[in-house]
C-alpha positions as CSV (number, residue, x, y, z in Angstrom):
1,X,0.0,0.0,0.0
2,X,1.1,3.6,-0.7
3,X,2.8,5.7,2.0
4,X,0.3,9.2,1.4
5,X,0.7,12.4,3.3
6,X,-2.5,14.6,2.8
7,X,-1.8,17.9,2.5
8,X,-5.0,19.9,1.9
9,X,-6.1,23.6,1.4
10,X,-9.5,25.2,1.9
11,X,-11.4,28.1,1.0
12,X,-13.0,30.2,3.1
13,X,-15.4,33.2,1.7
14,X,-14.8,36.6,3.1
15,X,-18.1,38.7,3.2
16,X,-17.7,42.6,1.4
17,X,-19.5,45.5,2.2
18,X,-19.9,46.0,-1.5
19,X,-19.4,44.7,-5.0
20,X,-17.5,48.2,-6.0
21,X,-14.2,46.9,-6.9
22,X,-15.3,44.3,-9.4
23,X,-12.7,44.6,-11.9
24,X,-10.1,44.8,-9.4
25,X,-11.3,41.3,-7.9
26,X,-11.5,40.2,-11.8
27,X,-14.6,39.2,-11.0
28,X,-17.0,37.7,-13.7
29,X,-19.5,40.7,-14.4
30,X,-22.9,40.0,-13.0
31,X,-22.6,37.3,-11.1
32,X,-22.8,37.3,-7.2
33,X,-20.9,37.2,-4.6
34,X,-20.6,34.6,-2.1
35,X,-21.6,35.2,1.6
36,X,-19.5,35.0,3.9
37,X,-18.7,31.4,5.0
38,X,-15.3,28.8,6.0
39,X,-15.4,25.5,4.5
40,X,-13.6,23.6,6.7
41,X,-11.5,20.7,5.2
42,X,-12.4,17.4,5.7
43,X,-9.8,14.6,4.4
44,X,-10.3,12.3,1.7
45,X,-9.9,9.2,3.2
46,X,-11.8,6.7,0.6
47,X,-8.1,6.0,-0.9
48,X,-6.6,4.5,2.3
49,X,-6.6,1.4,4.0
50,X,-4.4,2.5,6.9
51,X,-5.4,5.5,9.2
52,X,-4.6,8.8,8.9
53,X,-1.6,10.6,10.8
54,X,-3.8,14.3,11.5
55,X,-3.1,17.2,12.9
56,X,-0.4,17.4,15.7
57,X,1.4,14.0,14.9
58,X,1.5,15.0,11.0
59,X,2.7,18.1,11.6
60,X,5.5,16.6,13.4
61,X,6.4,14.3,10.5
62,X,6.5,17.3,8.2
63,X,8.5,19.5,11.0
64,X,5.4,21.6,11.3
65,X,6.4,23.3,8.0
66,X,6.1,22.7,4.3
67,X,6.4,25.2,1.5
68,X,4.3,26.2,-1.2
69,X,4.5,27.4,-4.2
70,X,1.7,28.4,-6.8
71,X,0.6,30.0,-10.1
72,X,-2.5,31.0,-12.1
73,X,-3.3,30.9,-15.8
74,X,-1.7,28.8,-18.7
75,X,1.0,29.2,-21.2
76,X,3.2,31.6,-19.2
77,X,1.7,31.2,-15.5
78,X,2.0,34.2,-12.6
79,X,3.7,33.1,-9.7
80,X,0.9,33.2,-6.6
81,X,3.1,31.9,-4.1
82,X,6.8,32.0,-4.0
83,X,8.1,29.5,-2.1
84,X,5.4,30.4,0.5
85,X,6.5,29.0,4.4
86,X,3.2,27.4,5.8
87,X,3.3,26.5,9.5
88,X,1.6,24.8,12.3
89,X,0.6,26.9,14.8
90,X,-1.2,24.4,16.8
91,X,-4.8,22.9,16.9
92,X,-6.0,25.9,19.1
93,X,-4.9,28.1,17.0
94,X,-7.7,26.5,14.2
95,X,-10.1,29.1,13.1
96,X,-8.7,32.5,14.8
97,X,-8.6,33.2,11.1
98,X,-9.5,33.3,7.5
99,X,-6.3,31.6,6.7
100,X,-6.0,29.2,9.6
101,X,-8.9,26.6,9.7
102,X,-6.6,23.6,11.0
103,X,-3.9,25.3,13.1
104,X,-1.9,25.9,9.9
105,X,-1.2,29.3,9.1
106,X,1.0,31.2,6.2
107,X,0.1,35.1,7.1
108,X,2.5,36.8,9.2
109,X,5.6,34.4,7.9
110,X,8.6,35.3,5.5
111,X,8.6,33.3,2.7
112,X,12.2,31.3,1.5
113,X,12.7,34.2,-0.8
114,X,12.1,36.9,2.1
115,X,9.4,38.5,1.5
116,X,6.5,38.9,3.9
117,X,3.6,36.6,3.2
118,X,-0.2,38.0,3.0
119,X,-3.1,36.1,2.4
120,X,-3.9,34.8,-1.2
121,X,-7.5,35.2,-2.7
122,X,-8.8,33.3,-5.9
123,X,-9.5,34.8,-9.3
124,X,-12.0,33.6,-11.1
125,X,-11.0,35.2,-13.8
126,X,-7.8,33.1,-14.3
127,X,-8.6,29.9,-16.1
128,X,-6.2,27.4,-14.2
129,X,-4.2,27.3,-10.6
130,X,-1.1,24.8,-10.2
131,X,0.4,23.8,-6.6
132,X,3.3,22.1,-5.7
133,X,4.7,21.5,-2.0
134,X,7.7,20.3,-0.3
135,X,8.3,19.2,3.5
136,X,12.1,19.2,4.7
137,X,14.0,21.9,1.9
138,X,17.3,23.2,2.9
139,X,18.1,26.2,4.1
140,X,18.8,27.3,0.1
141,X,16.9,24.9,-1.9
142,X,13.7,26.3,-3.0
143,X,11.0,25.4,-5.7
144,X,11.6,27.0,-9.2
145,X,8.5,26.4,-10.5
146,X,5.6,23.8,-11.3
147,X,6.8,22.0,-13.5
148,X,10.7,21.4,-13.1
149,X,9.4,21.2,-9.2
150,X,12.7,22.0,-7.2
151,X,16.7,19.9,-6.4
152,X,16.9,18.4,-3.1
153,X,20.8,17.7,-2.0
154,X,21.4,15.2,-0.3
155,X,24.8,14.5,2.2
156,X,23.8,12.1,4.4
157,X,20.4,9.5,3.6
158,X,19.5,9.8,7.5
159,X,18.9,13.7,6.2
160,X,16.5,12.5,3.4
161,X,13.6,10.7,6.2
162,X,12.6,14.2,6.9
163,X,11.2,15.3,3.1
164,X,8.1,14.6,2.0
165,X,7.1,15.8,-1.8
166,X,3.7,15.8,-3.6
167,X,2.1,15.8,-6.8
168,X,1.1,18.6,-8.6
169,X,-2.4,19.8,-7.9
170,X,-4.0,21.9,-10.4
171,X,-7.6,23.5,-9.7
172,X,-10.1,25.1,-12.4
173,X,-13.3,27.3,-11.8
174,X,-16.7,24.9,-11.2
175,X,-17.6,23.9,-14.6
176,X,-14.4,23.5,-16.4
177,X,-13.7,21.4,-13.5
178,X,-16.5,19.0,-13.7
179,X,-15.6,17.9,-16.6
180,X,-11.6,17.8,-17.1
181,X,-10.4,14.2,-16.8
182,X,-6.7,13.9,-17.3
183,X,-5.3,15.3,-15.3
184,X,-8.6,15.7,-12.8
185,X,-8.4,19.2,-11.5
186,X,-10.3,20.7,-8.4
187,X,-12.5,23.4,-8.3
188,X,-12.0,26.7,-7.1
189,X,-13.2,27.1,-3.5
190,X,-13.3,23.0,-3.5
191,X,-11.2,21.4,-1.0
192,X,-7.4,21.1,-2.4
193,X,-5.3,18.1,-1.4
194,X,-1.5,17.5,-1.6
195,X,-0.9,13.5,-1.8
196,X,2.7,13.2,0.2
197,X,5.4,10.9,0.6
198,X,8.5,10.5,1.2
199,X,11.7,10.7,-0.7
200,X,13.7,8.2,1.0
201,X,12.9,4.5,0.6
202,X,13.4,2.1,2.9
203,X,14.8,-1.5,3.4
204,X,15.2,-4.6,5.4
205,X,17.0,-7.5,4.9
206,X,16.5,-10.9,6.9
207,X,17.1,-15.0,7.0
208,X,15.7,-18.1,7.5
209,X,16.6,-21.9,6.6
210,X,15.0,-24.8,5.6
211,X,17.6,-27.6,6.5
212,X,16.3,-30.9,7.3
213,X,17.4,-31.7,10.4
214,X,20.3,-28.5,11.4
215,X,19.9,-25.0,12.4
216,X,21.7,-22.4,11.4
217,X,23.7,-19.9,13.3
218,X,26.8,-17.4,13.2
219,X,26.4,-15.9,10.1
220,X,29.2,-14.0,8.4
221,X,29.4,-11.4,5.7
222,X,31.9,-10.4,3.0
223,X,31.4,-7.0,1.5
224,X,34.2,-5.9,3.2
225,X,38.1,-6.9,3.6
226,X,37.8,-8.0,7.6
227,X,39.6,-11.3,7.4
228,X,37.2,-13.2,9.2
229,X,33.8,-11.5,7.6
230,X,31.4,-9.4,9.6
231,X,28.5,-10.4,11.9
232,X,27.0,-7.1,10.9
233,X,24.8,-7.9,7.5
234,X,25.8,-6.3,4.5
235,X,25.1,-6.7,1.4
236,X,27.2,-5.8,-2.6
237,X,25.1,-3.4,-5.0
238,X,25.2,0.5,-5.7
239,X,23.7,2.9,-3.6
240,X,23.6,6.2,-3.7
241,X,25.2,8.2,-0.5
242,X,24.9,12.0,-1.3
243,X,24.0,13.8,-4.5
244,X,21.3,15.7,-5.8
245,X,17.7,14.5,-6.6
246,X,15.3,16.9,-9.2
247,X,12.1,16.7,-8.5
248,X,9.6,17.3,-11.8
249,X,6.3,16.5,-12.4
250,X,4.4,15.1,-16.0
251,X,1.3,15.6,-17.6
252,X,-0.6,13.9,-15.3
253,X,0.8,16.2,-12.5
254,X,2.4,13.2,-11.1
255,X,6.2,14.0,-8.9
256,X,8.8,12.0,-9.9
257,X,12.4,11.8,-8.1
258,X,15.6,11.6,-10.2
259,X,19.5,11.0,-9.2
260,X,21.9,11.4,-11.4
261,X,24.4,9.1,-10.7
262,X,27.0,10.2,-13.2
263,X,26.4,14.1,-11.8
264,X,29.5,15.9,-9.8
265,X,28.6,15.3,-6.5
266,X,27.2,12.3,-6.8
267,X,28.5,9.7,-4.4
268,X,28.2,5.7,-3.8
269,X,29.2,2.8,-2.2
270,X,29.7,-0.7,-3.1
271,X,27.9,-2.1,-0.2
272,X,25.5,-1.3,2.5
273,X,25.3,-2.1,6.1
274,X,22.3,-3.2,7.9
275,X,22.7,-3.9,11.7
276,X,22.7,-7.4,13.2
277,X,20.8,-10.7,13.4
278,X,18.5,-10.6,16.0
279,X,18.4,-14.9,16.6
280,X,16.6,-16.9,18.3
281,X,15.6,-20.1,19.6
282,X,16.0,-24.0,17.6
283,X,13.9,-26.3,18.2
284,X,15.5,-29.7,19.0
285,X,14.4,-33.0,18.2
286,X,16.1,-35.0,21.1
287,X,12.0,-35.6,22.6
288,X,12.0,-34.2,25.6
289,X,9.4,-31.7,25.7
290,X,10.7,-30.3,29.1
291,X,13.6,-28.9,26.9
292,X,12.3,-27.9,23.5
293,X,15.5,-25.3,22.7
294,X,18.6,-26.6,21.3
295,X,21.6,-25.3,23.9
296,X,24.9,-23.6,22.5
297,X,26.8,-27.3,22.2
298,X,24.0,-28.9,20.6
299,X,22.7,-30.8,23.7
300,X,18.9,-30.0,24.6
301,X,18.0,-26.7,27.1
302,X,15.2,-25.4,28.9
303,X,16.8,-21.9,28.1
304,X,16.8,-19.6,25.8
305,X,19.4,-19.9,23.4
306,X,18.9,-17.4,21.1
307,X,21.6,-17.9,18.1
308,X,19.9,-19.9,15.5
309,X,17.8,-18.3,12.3
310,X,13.6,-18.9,11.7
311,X,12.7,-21.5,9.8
312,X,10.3,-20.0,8.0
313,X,9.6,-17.0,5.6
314,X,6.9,-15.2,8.3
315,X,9.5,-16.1,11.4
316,X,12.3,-14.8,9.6
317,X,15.7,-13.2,10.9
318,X,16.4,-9.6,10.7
319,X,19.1,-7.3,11.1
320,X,18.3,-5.0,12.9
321,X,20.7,-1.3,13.4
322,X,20.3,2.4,14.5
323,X,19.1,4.9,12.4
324,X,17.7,8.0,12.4
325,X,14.2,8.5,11.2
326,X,11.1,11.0,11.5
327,X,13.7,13.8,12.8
328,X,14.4,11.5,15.5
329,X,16.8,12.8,18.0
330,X,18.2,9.7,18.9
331,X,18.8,6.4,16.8
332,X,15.3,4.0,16.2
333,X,16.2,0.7,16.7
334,X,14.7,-1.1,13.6
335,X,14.8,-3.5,10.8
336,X,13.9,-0.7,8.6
337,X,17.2,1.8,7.5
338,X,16.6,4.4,5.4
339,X,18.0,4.5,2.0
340,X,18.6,6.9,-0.6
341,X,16.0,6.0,-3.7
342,X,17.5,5.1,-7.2
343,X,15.8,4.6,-10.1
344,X,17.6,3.9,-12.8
345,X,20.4,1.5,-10.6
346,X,21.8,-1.4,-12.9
347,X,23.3,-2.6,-10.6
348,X,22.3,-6.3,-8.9
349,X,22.7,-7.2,-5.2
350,X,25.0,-9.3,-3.9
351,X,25.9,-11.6,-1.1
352,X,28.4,-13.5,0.6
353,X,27.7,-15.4,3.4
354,X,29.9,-18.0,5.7
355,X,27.5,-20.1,8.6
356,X,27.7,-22.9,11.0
357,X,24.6,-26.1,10.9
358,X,24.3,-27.5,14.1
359,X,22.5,-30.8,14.4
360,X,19.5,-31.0,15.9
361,X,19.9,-34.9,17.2
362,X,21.7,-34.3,20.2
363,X,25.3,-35.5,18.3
364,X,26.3,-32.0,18.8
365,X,27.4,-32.4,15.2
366,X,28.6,-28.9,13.4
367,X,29.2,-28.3,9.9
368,X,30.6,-25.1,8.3
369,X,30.0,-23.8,5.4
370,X,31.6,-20.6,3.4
371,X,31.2,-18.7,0.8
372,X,27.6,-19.2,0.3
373,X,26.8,-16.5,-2.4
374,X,23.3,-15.5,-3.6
375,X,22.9,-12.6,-6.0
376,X,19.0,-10.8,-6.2
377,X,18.4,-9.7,-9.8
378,X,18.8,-5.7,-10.9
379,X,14.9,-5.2,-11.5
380,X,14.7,-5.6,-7.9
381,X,17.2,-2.9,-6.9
382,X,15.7,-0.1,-8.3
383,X,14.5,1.4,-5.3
384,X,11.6,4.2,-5.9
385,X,10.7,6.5,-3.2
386,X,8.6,5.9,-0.2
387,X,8.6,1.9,-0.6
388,X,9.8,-0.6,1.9
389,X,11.6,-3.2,0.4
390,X,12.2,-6.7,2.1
391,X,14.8,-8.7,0.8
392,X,14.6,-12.1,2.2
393,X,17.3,-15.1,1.5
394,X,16.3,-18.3,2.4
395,X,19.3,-20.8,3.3
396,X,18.3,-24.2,2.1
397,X,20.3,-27.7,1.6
398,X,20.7,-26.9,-2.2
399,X,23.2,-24.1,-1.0
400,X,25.8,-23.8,-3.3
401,X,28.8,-23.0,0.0
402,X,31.6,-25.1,0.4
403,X,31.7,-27.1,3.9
404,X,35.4,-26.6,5.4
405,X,37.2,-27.5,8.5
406,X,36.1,-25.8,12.1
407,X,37.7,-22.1,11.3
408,X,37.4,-21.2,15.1
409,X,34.3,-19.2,16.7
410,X,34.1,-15.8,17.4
411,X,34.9,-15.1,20.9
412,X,33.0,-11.9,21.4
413,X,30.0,-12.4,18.7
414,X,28.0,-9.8,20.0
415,X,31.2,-6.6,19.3
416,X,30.9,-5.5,15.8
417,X,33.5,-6.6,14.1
418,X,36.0,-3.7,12.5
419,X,35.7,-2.5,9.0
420,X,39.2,-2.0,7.9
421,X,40.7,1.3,7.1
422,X,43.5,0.6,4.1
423,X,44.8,3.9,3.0
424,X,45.0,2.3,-0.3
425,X,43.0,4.1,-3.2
426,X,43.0,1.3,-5.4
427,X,41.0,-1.0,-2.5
428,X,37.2,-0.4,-3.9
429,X,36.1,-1.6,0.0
430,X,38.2,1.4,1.7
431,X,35.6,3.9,1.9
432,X,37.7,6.9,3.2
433,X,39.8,7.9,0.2
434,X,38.7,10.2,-2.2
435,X,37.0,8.7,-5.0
436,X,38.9,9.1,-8.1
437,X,36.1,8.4,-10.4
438,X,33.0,8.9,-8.7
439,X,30.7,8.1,-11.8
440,X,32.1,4.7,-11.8
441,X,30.4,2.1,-9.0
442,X,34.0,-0.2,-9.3
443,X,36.1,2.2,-8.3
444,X,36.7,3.0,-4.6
445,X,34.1,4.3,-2.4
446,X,31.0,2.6,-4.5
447,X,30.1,-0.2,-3.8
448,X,29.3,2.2,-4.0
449,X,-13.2,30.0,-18.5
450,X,-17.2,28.7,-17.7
451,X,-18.4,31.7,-15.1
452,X,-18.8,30.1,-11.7
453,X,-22.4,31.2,-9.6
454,X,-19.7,31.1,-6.4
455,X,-17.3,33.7,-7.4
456,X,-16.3,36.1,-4.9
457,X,-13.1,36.7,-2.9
458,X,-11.7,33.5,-0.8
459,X,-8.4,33.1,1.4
460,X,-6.5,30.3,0.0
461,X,-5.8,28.5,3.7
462,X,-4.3,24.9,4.6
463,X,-4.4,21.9,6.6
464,X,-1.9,18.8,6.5
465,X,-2.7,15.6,7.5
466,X,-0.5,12.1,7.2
467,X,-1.5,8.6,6.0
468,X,0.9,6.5,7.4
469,X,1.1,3.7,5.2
470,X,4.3,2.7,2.4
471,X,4.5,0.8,-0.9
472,X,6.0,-2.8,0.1
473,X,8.2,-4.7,-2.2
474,X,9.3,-8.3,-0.8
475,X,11.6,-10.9,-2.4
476,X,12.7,-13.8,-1.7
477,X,16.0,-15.1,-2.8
478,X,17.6,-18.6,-2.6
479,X,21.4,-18.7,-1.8
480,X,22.0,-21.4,-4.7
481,X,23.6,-20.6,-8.5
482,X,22.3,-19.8,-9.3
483,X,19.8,-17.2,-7.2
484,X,15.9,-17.9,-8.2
485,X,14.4,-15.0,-6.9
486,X,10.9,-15.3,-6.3
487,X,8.7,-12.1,-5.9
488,X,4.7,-11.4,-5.2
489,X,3.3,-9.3,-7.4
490,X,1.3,-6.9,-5.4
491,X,1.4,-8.8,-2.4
492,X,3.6,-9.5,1.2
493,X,6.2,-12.2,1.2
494,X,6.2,-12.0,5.2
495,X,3.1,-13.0,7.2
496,X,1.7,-16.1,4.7
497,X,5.0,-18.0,4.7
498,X,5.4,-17.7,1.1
499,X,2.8,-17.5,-0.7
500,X,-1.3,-18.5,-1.4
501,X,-3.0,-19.5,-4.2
502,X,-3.8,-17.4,-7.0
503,X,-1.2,-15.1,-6.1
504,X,1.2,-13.8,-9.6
505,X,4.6,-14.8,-8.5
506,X,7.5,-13.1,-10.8
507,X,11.1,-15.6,-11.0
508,X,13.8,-14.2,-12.0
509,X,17.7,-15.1,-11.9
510,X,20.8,-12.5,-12.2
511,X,22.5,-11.2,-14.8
512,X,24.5,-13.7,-17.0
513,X,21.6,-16.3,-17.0
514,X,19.1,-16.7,-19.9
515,X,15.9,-19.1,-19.1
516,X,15.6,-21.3,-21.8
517,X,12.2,-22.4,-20.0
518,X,10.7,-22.2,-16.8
519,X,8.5,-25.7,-15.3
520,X,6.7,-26.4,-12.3
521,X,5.4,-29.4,-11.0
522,X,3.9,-29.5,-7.4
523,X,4.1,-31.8,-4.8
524,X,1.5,-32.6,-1.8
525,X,4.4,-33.2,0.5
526,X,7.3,-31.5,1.6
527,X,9.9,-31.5,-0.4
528,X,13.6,-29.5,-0.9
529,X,14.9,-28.0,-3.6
530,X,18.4,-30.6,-3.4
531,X,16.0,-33.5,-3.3
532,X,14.1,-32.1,-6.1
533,X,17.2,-32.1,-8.1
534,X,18.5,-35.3,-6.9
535,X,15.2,-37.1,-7.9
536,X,14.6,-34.9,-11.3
537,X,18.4,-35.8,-12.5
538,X,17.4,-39.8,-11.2
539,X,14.2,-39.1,-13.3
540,X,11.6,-39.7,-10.3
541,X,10.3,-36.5,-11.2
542,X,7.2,-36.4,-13.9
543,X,4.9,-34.2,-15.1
544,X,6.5,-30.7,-15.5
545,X,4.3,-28.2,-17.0
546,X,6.1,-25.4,-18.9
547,X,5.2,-21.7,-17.8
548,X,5.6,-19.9,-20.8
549,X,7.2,-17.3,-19.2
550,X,9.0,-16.4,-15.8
551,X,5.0,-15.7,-13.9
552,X,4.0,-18.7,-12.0
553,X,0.0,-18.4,-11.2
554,X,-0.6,-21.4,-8.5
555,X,-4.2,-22.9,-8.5
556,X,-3.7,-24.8,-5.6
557,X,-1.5,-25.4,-2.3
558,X,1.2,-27.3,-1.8
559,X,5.3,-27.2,-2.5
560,X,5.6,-25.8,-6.6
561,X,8.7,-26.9,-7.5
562,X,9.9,-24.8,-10.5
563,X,12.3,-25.9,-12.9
564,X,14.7,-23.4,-14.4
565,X,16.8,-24.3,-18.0
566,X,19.7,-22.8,-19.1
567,X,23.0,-23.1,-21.8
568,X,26.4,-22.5,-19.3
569,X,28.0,-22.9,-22.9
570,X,29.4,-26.6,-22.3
571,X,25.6,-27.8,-22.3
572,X,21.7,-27.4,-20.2
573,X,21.8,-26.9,-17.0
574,X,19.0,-26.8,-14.5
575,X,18.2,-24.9,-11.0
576,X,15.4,-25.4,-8.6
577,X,13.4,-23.4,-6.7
578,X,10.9,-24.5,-4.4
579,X,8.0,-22.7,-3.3
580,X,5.5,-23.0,-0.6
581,X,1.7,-21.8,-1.3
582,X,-0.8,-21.8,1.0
């Protein structure tokens, strides 16, 4: 669901003694004028299926201030408000005047180009009025106009959880109005409302396994040169860490965000950090109910022994960090870090993982595996503002790690281990240096006019209210080769361990692989994707249907296993992906 901040204007009449000044008030000759009355803004909330953040808590989200900025007519617009500073007062403040119904008020302020801000009447004369509005500008970034929208730079992404843009609004007398489709357009006096969200994204990244039999625990991360990996999750790609984002809006007054990776000023990184593994209990299968957990030498325990990663999609592990979010003014503990939204990244994810299985049987049995890699396919790192993305890697007994010899366990696991500091400019995991070539993510430091009856004189006054709700993007990649990635179209990974029926289910694979066909077949029982490819290649396995495509449609539950082809240039090859639908 969308993340939508309602930001909202109404218009209130304002009663005159006379109708004397009609061409000054380019009023329509002959027709009336309105009697004095507020119309008090209500919010529209037939779009929304979370409640609405109003009043005092969505003023705090926008740092009680936004800015406005406005014109009237077409072709060549005048500018109505420059850059207009609209603030929240309070809600007893709502109603001690024209211009305040909602404890917002604009009269009285200095606007971002200094000048001192009046109130703002409509003319009915003028054919068309545009809006645009920004929460969280800079101290010297302003709005240019309403259409190239305003540049927002960014130094640090924690900066970028504080602004909030909206689309376009445009508004047209009664009549003209009613009838105007694409773009729809408000009417004069009507209520006027600014659909929010942020600019940052956002993203989480967590674990589970499904190995018959172990749990898995200790998991360690390469993405940067710290001999003995990183219990803090991190994972390869290219993301953006400061530069510029232009706002701008199309013909369907919709806001779009743009970085410019290649721009000067533009900065990345090769990899991302994202806290650490929150574990927690394994269930043991030594029969004794009196100790259900599985203790740190692999006997059984009564006590919690939290180490271990779910076992399940909807009980998975995730990292969890610090950040600083909603002007917070100290770090939020949270899965959720904010990141900086890119668009056009061609760049896929990747990750590199070492981990220990532990036997659940009581033989205090442990094997270790390294250099478990998965890699989560470009379409799904294009990161789009004010979405939450999930990515979710599922550890299974297909992994494609290599087991090796005990390498020693960390004896202070929970201490994060160092990330190095090379003063080498050549090492593209050093992030200190300066960047050469900052266009480039492999070199260092990125991993980086119908009369209207109701014309008259009306205060153009505001209200802000917040939905607080995101877009959600969850995928689910296996850590095999190579990575199926599996994602719900329109739908949440988390919360129906997997998927259900009927649900459109998108597979893709990385870069360097080309499907030849994707197959299903499904299975009643239980079943993993290394014994689905130990039985297909023994020929046990019958029946595969052939997609036609990489969408997989299930019409009823059980375990779909799907069948990947492919040329490796020596001769077909085939992964396997299994997945659940409920």
């Amino acid at each position: 669901m969308k993340k939508v901040y309602f930001l909202s204007a109404a218009f209130a009449a304002l009663a005159l003694a006379s109708c004397s000044s009609d061409e000054f008030l380019n009023e329509v000759p002959n027709e009336p004028v309105a009697k004095q009355e507020l119309i008090s803004f209500v919010s529209d909330n037939s779009r929304n299926t979370r409640g609405n953040i109003t009043g005092e808590a969505a003023a705090a989200l926008l740092n009680n201030n936004f800015v406005v900025y406005a014109t009237k007519g077409t072709g060549t617009p005048t500018i109505v408000m420059d850059n207009y500073n609209v603030n929240y007062e309070g809600a007893a403040t709502a109603g001690s005047t024209d211009t305040n119904p909602k404890g917002w008020e604009y009269v009285g302020y200095t606007s971002k180009q200094g000048a001192d801000q009046d109130a703002k009447y409509w003319d009915f004369a003028a054919p068309q009025y545009d809006f645009v509005a920004v929460a969280g500008l800079g101290a010297a970034e302003k709005i240019t106009s309403t259409n190239a929208g305003f540049t927002v730079e960014v130094t640090d992404p924690a900066q970028m959880t504080g602004v909030y843009f909206a689309d376009r609004v445009s508004a047209k007398p009664t009549a003209a109005a009613a009838t105007a489709t694409t773009p729809k357009y408000e009417a004069y006096k009507d209520v006027i409302t600014f659909e929010f969200r942020r600019l940052n994204a956002k993203m989480r990244v967590g674990f589970y396994e499904t190995i018959p039999g172990y749990a898995v625990r200790n998991l360690k991360f390469y993405y940067t040169t710290a001999a003995g990996g990183s219990g803090v999750v991190g994972m390869g790609g290219d993301y953006p860490v400061s530069g510029n984002f232009d706002i701008s809006y199309d013909a369907l007054n919709k806001a779009h965000a743009a970085f410019d990776p290649t721009a000067t000023g533009s900065k990345h990184h090769r990899y991302n950090t994202f806290g650490r593994l929150e574990y927690t209990n394994a269930a043991n299968k030594m029969g004794d109910p009196s100790k259900p957990n599985l203790a740190a030498d692999g006997t059984a325990t009564a006590a919690d022994n939290k180490q271990f990663l779910g076992t399940t999609a909807n009980t998975a592990t995730f990292a969890i960090g610090d950040w600083t979010v909603d002007h917070s003014a100290t770090p939020v503990h949270t899965a959720w870090k904010p990141i900086l939204p890119f668009e056009s990244n061609t760049t896929q994810i990747t990750l590199r993982v070492n981990y220990e299985l532990v036997s659940l049987d009581g033989s205090k049995e442990t094997i270790y595996v390294r250099n478990a890699t998965a890699k989560v396919p470009v379409e799904y790192s294009q990161w789009k503002p004010n979405y939450a993305y999930t990515y979710l890697f599922k550890i299974t007994d297909n992994t494609n790690g290599t087991t090796t010899p005990d390498p020693g366990v960390d004896p202070d696991p929970d201490t994060p281990d160092p990330t190095p500091i090379i003063p080498d400019p050549t090492d593209p995991d050093n992030p200190d240096p300066t960047d050469p070539d900052p266009s480039n993510p492999d070199d260092p430091d990125n991993p980086i006019i119908t009369p209207d009856p109701n014309a008259g004189l009306y205060p153009i006054t505001f209200d802000a209210c917040v939905v607080e709700e995101t877009d959600f993007q969850e995928t689910l990649t296996t850590v095999a080769t190579p990575s199926i990635t599996t994602h719900a179209d329109g739908s949440d990974v988390v919360g129906n361990d997997e998927y259900v029926v009927g649900e459109k289910i998108v597979l893709s694979v990385p870069a360097g692989y080309t499907p030849l066909a994707w197959e299903v077949l499904v299975s009643s029982t239980a079943i993993t994707e290394l014994s689905a490819e130990a039985q297909d290649k023994a020929g046990k396995l019958t029946g595969w249907t052939g997609l036609g495509g990489n969408v997989l449609i299930p019409t009823a539950a059980g375990y779909h296993v799907v069948r990947m082809t492919w040329n490796d240039g020596t001769g077909i090859r085939h992964a396997y992906k299994v997945v659940k639908v409920n």
